[in-house]
C-alpha positions as CSV (number, residue, x, y, z in Angstrom):
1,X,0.0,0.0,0.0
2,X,1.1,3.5,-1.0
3,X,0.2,6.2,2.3
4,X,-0.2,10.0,1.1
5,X,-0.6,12.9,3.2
6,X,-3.0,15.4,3.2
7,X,-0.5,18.4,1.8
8,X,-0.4,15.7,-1.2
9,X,-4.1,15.5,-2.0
10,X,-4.1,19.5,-1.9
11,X,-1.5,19.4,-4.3
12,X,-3.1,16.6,-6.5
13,X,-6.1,18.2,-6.6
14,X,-4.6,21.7,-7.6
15,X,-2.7,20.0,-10.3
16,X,-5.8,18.1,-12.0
17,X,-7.0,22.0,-12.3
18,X,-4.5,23.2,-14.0
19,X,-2.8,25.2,-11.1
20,X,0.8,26.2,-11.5
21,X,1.3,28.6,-9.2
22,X,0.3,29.5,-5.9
23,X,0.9,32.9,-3.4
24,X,1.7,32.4,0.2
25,X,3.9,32.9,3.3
26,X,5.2,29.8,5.1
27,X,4.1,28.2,8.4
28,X,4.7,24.8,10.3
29,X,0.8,24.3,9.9
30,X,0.6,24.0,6.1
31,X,4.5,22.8,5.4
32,X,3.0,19.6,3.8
33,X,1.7,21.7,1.0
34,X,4.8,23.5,0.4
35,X,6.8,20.1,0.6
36,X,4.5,18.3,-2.2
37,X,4.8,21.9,-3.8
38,X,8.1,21.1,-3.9
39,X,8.2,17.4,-5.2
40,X,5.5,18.4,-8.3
41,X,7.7,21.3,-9.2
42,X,5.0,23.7,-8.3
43,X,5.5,27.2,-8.1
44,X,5.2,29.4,-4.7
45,X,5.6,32.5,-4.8
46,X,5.9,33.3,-1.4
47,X,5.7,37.0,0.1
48,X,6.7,38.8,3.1
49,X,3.4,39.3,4.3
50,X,-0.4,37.2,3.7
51,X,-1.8,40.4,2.5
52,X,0.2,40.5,-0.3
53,X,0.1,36.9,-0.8
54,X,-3.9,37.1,-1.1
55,X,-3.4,40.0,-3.5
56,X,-1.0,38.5,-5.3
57,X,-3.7,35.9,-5.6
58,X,-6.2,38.4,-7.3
59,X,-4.3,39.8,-9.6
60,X,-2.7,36.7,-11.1
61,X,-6.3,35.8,-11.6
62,X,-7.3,38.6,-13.5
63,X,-4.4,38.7,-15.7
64,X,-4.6,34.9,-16.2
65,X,-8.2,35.1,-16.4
66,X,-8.0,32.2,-14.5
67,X,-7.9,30.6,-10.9
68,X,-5.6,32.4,-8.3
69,X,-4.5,30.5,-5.3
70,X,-3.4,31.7,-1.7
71,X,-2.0,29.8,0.5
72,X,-1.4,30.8,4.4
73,X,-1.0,29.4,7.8
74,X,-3.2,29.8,10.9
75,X,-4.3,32.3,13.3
76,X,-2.6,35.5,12.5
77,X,-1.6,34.1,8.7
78,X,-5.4,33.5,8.2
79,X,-6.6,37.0,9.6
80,X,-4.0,39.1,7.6
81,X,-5.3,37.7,4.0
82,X,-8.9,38.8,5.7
83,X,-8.7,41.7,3.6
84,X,-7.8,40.0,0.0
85,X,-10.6,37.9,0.8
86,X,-12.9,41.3,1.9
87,X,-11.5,42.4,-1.5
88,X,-12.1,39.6,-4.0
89,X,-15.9,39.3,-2.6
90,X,-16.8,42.8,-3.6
91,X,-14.8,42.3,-6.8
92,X,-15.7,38.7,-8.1
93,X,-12.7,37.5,-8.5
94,X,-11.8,33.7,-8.3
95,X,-9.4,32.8,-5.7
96,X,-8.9,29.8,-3.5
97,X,-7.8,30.6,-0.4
98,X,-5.9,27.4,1.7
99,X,-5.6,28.1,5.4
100,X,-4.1,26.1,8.2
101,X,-5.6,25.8,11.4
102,X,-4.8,24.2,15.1
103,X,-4.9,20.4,14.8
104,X,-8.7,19.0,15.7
105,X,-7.2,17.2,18.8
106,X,-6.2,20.4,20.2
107,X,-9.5,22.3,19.8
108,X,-10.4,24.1,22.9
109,X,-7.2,23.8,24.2
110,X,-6.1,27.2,24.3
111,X,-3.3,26.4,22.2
112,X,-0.8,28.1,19.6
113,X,-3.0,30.1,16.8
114,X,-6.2,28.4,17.3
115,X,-9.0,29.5,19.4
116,X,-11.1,31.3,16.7
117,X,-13.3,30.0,13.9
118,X,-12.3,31.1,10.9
119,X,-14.6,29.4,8.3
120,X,-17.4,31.7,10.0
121,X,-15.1,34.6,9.9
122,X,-14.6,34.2,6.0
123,X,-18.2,33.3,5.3
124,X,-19.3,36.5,5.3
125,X,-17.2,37.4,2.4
126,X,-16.8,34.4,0.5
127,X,-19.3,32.2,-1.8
128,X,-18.2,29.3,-0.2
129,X,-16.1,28.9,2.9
130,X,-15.9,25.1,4.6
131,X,-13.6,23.1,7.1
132,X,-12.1,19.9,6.0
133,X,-12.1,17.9,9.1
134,X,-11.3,14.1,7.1
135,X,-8.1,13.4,4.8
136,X,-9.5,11.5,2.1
137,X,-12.4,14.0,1.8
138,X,-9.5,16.7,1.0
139,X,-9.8,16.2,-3.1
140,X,-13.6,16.3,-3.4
141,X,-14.4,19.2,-1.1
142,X,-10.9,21.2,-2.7
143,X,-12.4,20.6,-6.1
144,X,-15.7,21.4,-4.6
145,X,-14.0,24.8,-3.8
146,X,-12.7,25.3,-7.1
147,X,-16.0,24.9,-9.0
148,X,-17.8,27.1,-7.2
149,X,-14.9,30.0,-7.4
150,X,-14.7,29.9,-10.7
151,X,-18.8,29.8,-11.7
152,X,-20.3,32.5,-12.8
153,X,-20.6,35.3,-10.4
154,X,-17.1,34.1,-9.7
155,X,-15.7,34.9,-6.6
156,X,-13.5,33.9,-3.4
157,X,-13.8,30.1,-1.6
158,X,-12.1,29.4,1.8
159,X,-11.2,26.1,2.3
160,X,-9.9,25.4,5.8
161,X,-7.4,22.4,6.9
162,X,-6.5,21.6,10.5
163,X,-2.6,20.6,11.1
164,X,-3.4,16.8,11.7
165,X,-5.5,16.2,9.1
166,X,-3.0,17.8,6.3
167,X,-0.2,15.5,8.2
168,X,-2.5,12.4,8.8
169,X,-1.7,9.8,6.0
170,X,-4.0,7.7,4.1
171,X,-4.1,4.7,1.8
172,X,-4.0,6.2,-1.9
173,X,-6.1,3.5,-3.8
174,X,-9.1,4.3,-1.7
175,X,-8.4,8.4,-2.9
176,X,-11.4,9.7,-5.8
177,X,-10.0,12.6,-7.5
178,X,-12.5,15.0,-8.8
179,X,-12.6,15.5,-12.4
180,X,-12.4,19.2,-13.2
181,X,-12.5,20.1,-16.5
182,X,-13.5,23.2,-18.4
183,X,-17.0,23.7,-17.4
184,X,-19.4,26.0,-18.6
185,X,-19.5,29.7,-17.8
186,X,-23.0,30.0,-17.0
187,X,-25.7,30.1,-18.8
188,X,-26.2,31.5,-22.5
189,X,-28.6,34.4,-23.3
190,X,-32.0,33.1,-24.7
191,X,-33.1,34.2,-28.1
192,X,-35.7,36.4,-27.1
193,X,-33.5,38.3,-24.5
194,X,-31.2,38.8,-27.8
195,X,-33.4,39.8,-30.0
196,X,-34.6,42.7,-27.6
197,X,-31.7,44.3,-27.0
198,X,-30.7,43.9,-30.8
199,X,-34.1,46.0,-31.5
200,X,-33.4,48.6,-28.5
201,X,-29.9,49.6,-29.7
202,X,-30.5,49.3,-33.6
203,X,-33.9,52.0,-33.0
204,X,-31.7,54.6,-30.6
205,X,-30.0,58.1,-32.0
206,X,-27.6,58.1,-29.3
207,X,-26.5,54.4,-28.0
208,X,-23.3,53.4,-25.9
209,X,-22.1,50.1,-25.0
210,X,-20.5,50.2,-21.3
211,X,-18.4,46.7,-20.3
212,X,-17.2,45.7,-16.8
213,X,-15.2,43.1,-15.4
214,X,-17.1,40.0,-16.4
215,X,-16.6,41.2,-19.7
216,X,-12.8,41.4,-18.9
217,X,-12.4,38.5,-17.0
218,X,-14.5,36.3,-20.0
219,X,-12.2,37.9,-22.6
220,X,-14.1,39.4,-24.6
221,X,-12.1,41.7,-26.3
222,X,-12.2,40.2,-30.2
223,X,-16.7,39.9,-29.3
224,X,-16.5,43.3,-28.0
225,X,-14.6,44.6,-31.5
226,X,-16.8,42.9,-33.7
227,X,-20.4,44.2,-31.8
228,X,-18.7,47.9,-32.3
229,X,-17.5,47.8,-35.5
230,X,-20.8,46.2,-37.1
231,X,-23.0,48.5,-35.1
232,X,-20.8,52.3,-35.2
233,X,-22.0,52.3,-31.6
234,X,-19.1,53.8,-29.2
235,X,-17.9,51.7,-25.9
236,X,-17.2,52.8,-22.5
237,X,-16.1,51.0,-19.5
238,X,-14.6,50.6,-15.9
239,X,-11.4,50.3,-14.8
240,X,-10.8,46.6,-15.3
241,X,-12.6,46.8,-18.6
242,X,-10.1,49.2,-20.6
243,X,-8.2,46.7,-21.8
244,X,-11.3,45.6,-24.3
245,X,-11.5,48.8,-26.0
246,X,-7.6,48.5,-27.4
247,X,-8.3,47.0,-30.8
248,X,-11.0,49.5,-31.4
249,X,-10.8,52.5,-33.8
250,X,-10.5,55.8,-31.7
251,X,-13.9,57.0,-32.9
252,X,-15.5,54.0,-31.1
253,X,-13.0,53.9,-28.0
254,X,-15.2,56.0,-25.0
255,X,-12.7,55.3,-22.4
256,X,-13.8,55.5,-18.8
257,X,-17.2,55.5,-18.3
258,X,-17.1,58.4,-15.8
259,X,-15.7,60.3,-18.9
260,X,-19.6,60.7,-19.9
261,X,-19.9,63.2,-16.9
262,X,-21.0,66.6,-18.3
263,X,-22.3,65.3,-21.7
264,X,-25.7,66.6,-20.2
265,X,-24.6,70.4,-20.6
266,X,-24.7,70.0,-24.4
267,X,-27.6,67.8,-24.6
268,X,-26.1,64.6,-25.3
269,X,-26.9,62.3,-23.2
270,X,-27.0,58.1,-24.3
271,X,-30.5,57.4,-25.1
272,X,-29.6,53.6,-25.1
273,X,-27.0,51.6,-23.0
274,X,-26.4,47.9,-23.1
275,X,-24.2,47.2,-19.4
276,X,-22.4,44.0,-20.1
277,X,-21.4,43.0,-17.0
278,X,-20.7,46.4,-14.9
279,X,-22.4,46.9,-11.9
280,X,-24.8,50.5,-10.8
281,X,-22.5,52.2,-7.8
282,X,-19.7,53.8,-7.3
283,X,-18.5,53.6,-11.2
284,X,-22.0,54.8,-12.6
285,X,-22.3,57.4,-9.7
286,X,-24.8,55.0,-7.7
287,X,-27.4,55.7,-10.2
288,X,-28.0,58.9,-9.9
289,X,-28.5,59.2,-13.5
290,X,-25.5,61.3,-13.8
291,X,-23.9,58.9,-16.7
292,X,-26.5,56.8,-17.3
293,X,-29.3,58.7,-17.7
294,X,-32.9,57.5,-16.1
295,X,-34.1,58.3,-19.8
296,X,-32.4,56.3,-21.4
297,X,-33.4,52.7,-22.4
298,X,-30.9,50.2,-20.0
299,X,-30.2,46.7,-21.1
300,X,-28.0,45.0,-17.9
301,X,-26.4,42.0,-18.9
302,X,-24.8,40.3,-15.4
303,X,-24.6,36.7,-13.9
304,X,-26.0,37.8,-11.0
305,X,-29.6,38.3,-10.8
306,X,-28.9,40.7,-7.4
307,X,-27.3,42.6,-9.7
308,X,-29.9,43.8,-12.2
309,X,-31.8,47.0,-11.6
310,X,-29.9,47.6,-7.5
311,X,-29.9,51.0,-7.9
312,X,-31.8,52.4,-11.6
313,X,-34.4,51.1,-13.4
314,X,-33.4,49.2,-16.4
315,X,-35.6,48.1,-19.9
316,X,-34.6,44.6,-20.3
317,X,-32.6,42.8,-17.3
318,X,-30.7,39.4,-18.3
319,X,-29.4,36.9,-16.4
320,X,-26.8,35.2,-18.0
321,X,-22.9,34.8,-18.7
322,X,-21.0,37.8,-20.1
323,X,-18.8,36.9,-22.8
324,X,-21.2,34.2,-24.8
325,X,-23.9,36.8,-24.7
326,X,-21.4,39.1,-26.0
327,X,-20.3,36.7,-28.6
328,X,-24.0,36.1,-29.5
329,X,-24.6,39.7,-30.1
330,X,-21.6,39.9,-32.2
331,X,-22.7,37.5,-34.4
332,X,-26.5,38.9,-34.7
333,X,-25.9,42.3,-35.3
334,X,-24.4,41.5,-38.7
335,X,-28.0,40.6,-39.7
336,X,-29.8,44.2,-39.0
337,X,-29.7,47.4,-40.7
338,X,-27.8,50.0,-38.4
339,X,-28.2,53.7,-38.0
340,X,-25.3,55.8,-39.2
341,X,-23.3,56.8,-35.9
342,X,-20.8,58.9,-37.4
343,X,-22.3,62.4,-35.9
344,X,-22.6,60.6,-32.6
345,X,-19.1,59.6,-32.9
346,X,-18.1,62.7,-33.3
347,X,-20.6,64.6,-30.7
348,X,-18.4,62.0,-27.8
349,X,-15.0,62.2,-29.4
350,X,-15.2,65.9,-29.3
351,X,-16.4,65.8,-25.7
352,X,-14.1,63.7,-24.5
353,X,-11.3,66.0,-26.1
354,X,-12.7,68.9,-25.0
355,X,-12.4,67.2,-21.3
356,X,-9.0,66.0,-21.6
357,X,-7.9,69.3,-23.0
358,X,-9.5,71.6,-20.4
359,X,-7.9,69.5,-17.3
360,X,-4.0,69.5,-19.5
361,X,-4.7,73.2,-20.2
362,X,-5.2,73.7,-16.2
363,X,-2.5,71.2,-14.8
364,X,-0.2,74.3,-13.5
365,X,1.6,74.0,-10.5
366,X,4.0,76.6,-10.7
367,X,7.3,74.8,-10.0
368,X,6.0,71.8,-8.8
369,X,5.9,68.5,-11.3
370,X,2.3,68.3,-11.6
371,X,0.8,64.9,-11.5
372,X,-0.9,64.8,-14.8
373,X,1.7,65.9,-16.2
374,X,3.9,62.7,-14.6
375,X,1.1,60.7,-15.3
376,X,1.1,61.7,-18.8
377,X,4.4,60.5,-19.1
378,X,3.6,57.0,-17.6
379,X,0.9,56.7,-19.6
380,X,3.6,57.5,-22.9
381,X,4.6,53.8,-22.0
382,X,1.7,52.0,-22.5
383,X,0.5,49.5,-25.4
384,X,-1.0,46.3,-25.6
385,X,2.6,44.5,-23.8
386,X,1.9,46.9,-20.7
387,X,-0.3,46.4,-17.6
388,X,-0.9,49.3,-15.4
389,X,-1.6,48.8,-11.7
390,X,-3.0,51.7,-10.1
391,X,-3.2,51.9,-6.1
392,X,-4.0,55.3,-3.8
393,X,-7.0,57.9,-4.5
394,X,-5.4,60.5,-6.2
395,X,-2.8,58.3,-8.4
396,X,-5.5,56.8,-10.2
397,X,-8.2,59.6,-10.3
398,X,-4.9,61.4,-12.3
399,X,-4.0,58.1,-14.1
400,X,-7.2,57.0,-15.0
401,X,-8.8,59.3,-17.5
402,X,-4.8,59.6,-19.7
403,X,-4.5,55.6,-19.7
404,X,-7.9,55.4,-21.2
405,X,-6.7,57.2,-24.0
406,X,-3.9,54.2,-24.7
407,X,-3.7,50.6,-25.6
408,X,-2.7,48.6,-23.4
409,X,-2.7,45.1,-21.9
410,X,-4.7,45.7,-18.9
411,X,-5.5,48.0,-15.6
412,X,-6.4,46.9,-12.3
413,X,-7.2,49.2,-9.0
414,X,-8.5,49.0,-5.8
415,X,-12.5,47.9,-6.3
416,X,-15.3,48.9,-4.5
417,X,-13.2,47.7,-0.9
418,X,-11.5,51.0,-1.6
419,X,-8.3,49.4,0.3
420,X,-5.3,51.5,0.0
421,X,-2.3,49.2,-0.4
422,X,-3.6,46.6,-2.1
423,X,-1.3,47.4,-5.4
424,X,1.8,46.0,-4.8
425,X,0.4,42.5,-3.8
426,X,-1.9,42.8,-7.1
427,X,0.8,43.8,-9.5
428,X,3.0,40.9,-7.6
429,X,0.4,38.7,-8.9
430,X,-0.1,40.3,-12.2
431,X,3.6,40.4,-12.8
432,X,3.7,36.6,-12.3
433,X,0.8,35.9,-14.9
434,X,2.5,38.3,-17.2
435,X,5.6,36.8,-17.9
436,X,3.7,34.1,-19.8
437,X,1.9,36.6,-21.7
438,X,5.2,38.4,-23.0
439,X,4.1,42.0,-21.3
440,X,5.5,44.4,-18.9
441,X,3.6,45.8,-15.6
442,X,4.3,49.3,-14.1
443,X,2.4,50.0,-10.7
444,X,2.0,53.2,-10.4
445,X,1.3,54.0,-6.5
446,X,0.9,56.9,-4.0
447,X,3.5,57.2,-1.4
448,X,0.6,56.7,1.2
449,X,-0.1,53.2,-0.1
450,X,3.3,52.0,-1.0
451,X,4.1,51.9,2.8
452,X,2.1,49.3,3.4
453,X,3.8,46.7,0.9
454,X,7.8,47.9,1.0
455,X,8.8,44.7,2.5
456,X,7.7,42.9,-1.3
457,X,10.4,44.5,-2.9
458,X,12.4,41.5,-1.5
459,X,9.6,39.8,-3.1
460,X,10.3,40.6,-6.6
461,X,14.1,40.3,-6.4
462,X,14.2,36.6,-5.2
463,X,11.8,35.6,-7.7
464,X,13.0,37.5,-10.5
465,X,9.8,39.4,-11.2
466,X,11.2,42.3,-13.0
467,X,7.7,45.1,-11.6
468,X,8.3,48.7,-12.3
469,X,6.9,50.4,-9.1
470,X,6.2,54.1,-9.7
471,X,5.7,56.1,-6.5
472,X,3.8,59.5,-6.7
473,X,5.4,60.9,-3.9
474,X,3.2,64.1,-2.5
475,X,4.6,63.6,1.3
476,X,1.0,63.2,2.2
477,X,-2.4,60.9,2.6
478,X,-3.2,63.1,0.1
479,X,-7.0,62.5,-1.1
480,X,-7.8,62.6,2.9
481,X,-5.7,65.8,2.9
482,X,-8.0,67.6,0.3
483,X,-10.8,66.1,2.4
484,X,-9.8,67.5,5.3
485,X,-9.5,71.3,3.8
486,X,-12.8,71.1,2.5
487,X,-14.5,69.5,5.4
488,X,-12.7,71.0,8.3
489,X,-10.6,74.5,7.1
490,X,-6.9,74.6,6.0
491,X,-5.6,75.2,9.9
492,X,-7.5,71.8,10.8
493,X,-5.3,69.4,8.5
494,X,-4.1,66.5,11.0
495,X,-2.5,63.1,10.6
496,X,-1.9,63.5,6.4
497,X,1.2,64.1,6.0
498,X,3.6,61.6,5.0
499,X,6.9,64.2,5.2
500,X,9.9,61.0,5.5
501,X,10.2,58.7,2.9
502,X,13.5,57.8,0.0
503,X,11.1,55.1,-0.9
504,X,13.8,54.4,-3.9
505,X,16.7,53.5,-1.2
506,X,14.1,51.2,0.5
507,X,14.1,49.2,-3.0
508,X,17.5,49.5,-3.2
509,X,18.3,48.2,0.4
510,X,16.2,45.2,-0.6
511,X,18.5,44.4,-4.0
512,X,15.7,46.3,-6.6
513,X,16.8,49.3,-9.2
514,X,16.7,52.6,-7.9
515,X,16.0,55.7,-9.4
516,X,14.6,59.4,-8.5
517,X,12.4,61.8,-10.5
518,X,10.6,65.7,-10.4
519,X,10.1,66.5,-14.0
520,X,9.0,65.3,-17.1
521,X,12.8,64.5,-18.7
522,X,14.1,62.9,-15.7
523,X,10.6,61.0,-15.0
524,X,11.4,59.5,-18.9
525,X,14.6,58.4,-18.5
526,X,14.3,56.7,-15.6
527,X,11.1,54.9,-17.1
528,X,13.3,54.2,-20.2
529,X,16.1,52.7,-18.2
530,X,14.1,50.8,-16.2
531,X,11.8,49.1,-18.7
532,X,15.1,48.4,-20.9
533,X,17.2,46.6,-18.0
534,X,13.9,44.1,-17.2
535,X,14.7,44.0,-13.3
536,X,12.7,45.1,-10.3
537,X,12.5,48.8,-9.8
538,X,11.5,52.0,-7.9
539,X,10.9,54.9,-9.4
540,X,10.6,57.7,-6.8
541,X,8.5,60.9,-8.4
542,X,8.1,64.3,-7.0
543,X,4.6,65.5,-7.0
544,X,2.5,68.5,-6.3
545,X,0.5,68.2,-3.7
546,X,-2.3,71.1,-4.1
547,X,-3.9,70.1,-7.5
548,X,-7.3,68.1,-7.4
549,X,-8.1,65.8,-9.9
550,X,-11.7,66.1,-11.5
551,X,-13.5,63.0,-10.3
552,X,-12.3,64.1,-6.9
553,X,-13.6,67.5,-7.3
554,X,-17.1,65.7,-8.5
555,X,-16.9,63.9,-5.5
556,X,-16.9,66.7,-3.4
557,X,-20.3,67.7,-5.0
558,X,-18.1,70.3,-7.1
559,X,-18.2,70.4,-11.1
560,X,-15.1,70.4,-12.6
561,X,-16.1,71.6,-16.2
């Protein structure tokens, strides 16, 4: 009889899933994983703190578009990835996080990092969390996980694994291994569903597709490019979903959808929007009807039936996956006579210039590097090879609205958690699923929320991960700053300012690239250098404090324009 242990079946299971690489930080609890890790030639990334291992997590997923896997020990190991977990709830992403816990024959025994439950903990903000309390149950109820994380909604699983029973050993010819093959997305949008949302958009004057990050994460790109190009209708979207509009001609590239803000002062507003798989809040300005006007007819297309109509009345509300009703679209609209958009074109591509040109024409600091104007030059480096990682308020309120503009590989931010520091882990993560792909990723992050994360620099140099990490460097919490001088008075600003900090020399104590920045040229060169030596990096980057970017301003209940 062959005996395997219960860090084997993990293993074995991840395997059968395709699973290559996992995120994590080490602890006696879970060593059997990391030792059958070892044997399969599996990869682990391992970081110098759980949050950053559960981020990593994230955005390996959403640059893979596939599964991302954490992996951390008990007690304090399982409450620091509380937050990626928090995170990838709000944001649908699928990760698997693996947690050790106290053994079962020590429960309630006041003993080392135990005494707290933390499948109920998770539950909350997970679609599946569970504790596996029998070794030969490990494959089935891991595979279990796995299924549900990557259905439709997608999201986070928990699976939890006492000490003894990922040490205990069992026979291996009495072990079922789950089969875990492709499965279907979800299900496909019914004729009639098509058919009415064909008829809405093909009979409006003034029609906008907006995609989200189902559309992203189904890769929908070439289905998104087709539906635009055979309709003339122009295509918006959130932060995740930029990277779908880079194949399309710049008449039919929107950009952000918050770039619609203001299109009501020249009587412009959409009078049709299809939502394929972007949610009403914060992005859509919680349906005030701001972007998405209560006049106009709304076709949401979302997995999630929660999802449809929470906070605006739509026409037609369908349930279904993403990308195949995308696909389906694509393939209908070829078969209907379509409007002529070319004056609406041009009514939002003027607009949108208009926009961008009035904020460039304003971006004076005296002699101060102004952060659009650094962020203009980051953005000068993006294509389809580049993925952007944006983390703090005001670095990607500045960055936002010039990367839309680009082509490029990808952007990911901080979701509706609205957790400062999340970046680095992310861009850790994406950085591993990129080098696969053949593309770079630059995170571009406010001094503020690189603090939280400097320790990962150590992560990128021992794996080789060759991240470019951008900091805006304003010496300050800065969005809470311009809070605080609106709320409370200039002579009331407390506990912003972030006045220390060669965040460069940091990343060079820990073995990365080093370089320093405060205008335009040098900001270039050090981007040039960097990108061309393919190591990790820090890129430290003077910034004016004082200037406010526009969705910041509109959030302050101020317009802009």
């Amino acid at each position: 009889m062959a005996f395997v242990n219960g860090g084997e079946l993990v293993v074995r299971t991840l395997q059968k899933a395709g699973v290559s690489t996992l995120f994590g930080l080490h602890g006696a609890h879970i060593d059997t994983v990391f030792q059958s890790c070892r044997n399969h030639g599996i990869s682990i990334v391992d970081t110098r703190h759980e949050a950053a291992a559960g981020h990593a997590a994230e955005g390996y997923a959403r640059i893979s578009r596939a599964l991302g896997v954490a992996l951390v020990t008990a007690g304090g190991g399982f409450t620091n990835v509380m937050t990626p977990i928090a995170n990838a709830f709000l944001d649908r992403c699928p990760v698997l996080f693996i947690t050790g816990s106290g053994a079962l024959r020590d429960d309630q025994t006041n003993t080392l990092q135990a005494g707290i439950d933390q499948v109920a903990m998770a539950t909350p903000v997970t679609k599946w969390a569970h504790r596996i309390t029998a070794t030969d149950q490990i494959p089935r109820l891991v595979g279990q996980a796995i299924r549900i994380a990557t259905s439709a909604p997608r999201g986070p699983v928990l699976i939890d694994i006492p000490w003894d029973v990922l040490s205990n050993e069992v026979d291996d010819a009495n072990i079922v291994y789950p089969e875990l093959a492709e499965h279907p997305d979800g299900s496909s949008i019914r004729p009639e569903h098509l058919e009415a949302t064909l008829e809405i958009l093909s009979k409006a004057a003034r029609p906008i597709i907006v995609v989200g990050s189902e559309a992203s994460r189904a890769g929908a790109a070439d289905q998104i490019e087709k539906l635009a190009k055979t309709t003339g209708i122009p295509v918006f979207a959130d932060y995740e979903g930029l990277n779908l509009l880079s194949n399309l001609p710049a008449k039919l590239r929107g950009g952000l959808v918050q770039g619609l803000f203001g299109l009501h002062k020249i009587d412009a507003q959409p009078d049709a929007v299809l939502m394929a798989g972007i949610r009403f809040g914060l992005n859509t300005t919680h349906g005030t009807g701001a972007l998405i006007p209560h006049s106009a007819k709304i076709i949401q297309i979302d997995p999630d039936a929660r999802e449809i109509g929470r906070l605006q009345s739509v026409t037609k509300g369908i349930v279904c996956e993403v990308g195949g009703a995308l696909e389906a679209l694509a393939s209908a609209a070829g078969n209907r006579n379509w409007i002529n958009h070319s004056e609406w074109q041009n009514t939002v591509s003027e607009f949108l210039d208009h926009r961008y040109r009035f904020v460039a024409e304003n971006a004076v600091a005296g002699d101060e590097f102004h952060p659009f104007h650094a962020s203009a030059e980051i953005a000068k480096k993006a294509n389809k090879d580049t993925i952007m990682v944006a983390d703090g308020a005001l670095t990607y309120l500045w960055l936002s609205d010039l990367i839309a503009r680009s082509q490029l590989g990808g952007f990911l931010c901080h979701g509706y958690l609205g957790s400062m520091g999340v970046g680095f882990g992310v861009a850790v993560g994406a950085q591993k699923a990129a080098l696969s792909l053949g593309r770079k990723v630059i995170l571009v992050t406010g001094d503020g929320a690189v603090g939280y994360s400097l320790g990962e620099f150590d992560t990128l140099v021992r794996h080789g991960l060759p991240l470019i990490v951008v900091v805006m460097n304003n010496q300050s919490w800065g969005a809470t700053l311009h809070y605080q001088r609106v709320a409370a008075g200039q002579d009331r600003i407390t506990h912003t300012r972030l006045e220390n900090g060669s965040y460069q020399a940091v990343a060079a104590a820990l073995g990365a690239d080093s370089y320093s920045a405060h205008d335009a040229a040098s900001l270039a060169s050090a981007l040039e250098s960097a990108l061309a030596k393919n190591r990790p990096a820090c890129i430290n980057v003077q910034v004016a404090l004082d200037p406010v970017p526009p969705e910041e301003m509109i959030l302050f209940g101020q317009d802009p324009f």
